[in-house]
N, C-alpha and C positions, 0 to 999 in steps of 0.2 A: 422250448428247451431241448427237444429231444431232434430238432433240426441243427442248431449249435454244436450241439454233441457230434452229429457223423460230421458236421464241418471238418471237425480236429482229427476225425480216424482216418489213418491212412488209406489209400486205395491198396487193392490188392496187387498193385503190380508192383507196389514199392517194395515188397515183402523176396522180387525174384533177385533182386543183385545180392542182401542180404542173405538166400538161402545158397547161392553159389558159392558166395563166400563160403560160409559153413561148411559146404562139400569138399570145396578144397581147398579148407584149413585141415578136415578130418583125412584127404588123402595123403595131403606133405604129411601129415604122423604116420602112416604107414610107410613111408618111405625106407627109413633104416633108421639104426640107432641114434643118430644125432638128430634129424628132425622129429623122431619121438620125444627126444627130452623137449625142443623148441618149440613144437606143436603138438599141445597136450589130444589124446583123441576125444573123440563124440563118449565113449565110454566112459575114459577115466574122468571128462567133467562129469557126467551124470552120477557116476560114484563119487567124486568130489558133494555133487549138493546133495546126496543120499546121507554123507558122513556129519556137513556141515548142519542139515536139517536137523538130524537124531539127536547130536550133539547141544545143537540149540547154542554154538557160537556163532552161526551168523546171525539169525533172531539178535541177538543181544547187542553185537555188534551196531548191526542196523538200527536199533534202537537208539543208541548212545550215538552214531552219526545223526539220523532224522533228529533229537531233539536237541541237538547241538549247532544243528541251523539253526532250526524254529525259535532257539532261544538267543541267538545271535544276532538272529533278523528280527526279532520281533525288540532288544535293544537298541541295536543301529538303525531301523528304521522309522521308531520312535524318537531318538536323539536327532535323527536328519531330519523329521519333518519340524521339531519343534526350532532346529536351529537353521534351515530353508524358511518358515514362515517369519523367524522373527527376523532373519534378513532383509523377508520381501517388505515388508510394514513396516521397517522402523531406518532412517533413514545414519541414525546413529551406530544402531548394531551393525547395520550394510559397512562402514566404515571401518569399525573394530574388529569385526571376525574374517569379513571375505577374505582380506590378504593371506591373515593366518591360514585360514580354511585351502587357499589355492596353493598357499607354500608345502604343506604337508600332505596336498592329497595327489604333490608332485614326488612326493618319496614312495618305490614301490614298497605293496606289505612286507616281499621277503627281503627289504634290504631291512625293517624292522623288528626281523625275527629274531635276531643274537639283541637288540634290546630287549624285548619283552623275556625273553629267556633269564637276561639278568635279572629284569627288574620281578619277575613274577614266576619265575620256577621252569618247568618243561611239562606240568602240567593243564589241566584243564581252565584254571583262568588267560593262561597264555591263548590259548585255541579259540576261548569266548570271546576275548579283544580282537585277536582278527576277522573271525568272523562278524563280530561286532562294526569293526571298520569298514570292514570292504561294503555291509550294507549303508554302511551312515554315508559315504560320499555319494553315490547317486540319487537319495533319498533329497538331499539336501539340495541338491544343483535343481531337479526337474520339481521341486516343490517349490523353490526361488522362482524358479523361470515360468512358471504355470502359476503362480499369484502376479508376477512382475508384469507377465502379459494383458493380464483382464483387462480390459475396456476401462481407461479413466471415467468415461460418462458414468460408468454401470456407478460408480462410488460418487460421483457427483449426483445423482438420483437419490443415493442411501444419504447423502449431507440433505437433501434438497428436503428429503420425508424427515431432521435431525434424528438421525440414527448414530449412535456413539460410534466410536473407534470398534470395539469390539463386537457390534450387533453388523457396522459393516463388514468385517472382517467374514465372522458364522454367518450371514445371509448373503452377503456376494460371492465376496474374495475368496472362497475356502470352497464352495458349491459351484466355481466357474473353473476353479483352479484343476480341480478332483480328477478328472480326464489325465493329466499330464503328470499330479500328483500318482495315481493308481499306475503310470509307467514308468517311473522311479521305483514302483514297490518289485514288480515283477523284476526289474532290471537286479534291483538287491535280493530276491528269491534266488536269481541264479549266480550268482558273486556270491551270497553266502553259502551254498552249496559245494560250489569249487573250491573257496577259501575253510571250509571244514574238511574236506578230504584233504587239502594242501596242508594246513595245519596240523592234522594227523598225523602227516609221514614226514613232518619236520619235530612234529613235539611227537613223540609215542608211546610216552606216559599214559594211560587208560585204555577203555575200550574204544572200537569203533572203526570205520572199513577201513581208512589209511593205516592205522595199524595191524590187520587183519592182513592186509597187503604188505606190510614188511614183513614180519613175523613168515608170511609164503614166501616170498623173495628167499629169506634166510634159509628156508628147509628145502630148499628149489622144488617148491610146488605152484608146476605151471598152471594145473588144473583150478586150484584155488587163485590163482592171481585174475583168469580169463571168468572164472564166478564171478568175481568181486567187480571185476572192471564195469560185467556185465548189468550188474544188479547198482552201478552207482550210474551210471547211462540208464536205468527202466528210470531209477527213482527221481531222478531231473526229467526225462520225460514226463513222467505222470505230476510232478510239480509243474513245470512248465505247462500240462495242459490244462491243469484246473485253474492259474490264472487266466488264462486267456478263456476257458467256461465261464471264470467269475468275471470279469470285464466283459464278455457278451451280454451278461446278465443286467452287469449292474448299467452301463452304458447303453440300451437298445437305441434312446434315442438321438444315439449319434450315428448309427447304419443311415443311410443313404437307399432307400428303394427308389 
């Protein structure tokens, strides 16, 4: 586990373009008065998270983003794996829904957005549908396509020992699939993440960073815009790295020594 882990940690030299960056973003602020307001300095962000710390608005904020994926993704990627499987095994639903399914996951979310706004307010169920969305289409495609692949023989062995519809399904189809299933999920971990910060700064009814970033927009606080940007880039990182720690885990024995 602890060999997995430094796989995903950066080398230190990644670290040099990003800290130049930083220096001179903090010397364009020293420039003169117009690149001070454009480019907040090293200072006024550190006093930025000094105010936003104490305060305990970003705390909160981040809070109401992080469980507004988690619960977004943990809907849509539920609904996508149940309506990917019953695509891959039932030769009738494959019929009835995939058209549907391709026709509407050809419309983007934000051309959806002034619907859902009618249909459900500028609130929070608005924000939970699309995030809901953006996980259910990939969920559903690489959960299709990773039952649809498996080896006919492997299902002809489960007929051969009469194993029912559904013991083949939980002992082959579903344990062969898993692999391509489990990159569907991570693929909707990061779709729902985008699609809650996007959601935020189209609906800005509640808490949470997309509106933590208009609300700074409005009071031209650059400092707080370059916090938030920063801190929704750590927290897709550190999501992105612990699927790919939990897919090490859970997959060893698909590494190739």
């Amino acid at each position: 586990m602890q060999n997995s882990f430094y796989k995903w940690v950066p080398d230190w030299r990644g670290w040099v373009l990003p800290i130049l960056v930083i220096l001179a973003w903090d010397a364009m602020s020293r420039l003169d008065a117009n690149h001070a307001y454009a480019f907040a300095s090293l200072g006024q962000i550190w006093a930025g998270v000094v105010e936003l710390s104490r305060s305990g608005e970003l705390l909160v904020n981040v809070l109401a983003s992080v469980q507004r994926a988690l619960t977004g993704l943990l809907l849509g990627a539920s609904a996508g794996f149940l309506v990917g499987s019953l695509v891959a095994v039932s030769r009738t639903a494959n019929i009835l829904i995939t058209p549907i399914y391709h026709a509407i996951r050809q419309v983007p979310l934000l051309g959806l957005v002034p619907l859902f706004a009618l249909w459900f307010g500028n609130g929070d169920s608005s924000k939970l549908i699309v995030v809901s969305l953006s996980a259910f289409y990939p969920v559903v495609l690489s959960t299709f396509e990773g039952m649809w692949q498996v080896d006919r023989k492997f299902n002809e062995v489960g007929q051969v020992y009469r194993l029912s519809r559904w013991q083949i399904y939980r002992r082959i189809t579903l344990p062969a699939a898993l692999p391509q299933v489990f990159t569907g999920f991570s693929l909707a971990l990061a779709f729902a993440w985008l699609a809650t910060i996007g959601s935020e700064l189209l609906f800005t009814a509640g808490a949470g960073l997309g509106n933590l970033m208009m609300n700074a927009q409005e009071a031209s606080r650059m400092d707080v815009l370059i916090i938030v940007t920063f801190v929704i880039g750590v927290l897709g990182y550190l999501m992105s790295l612990l699927i790919k720690l939990a897919s090490a885990h859970l997959f060893k024995w698909r590494q190739v020594h």
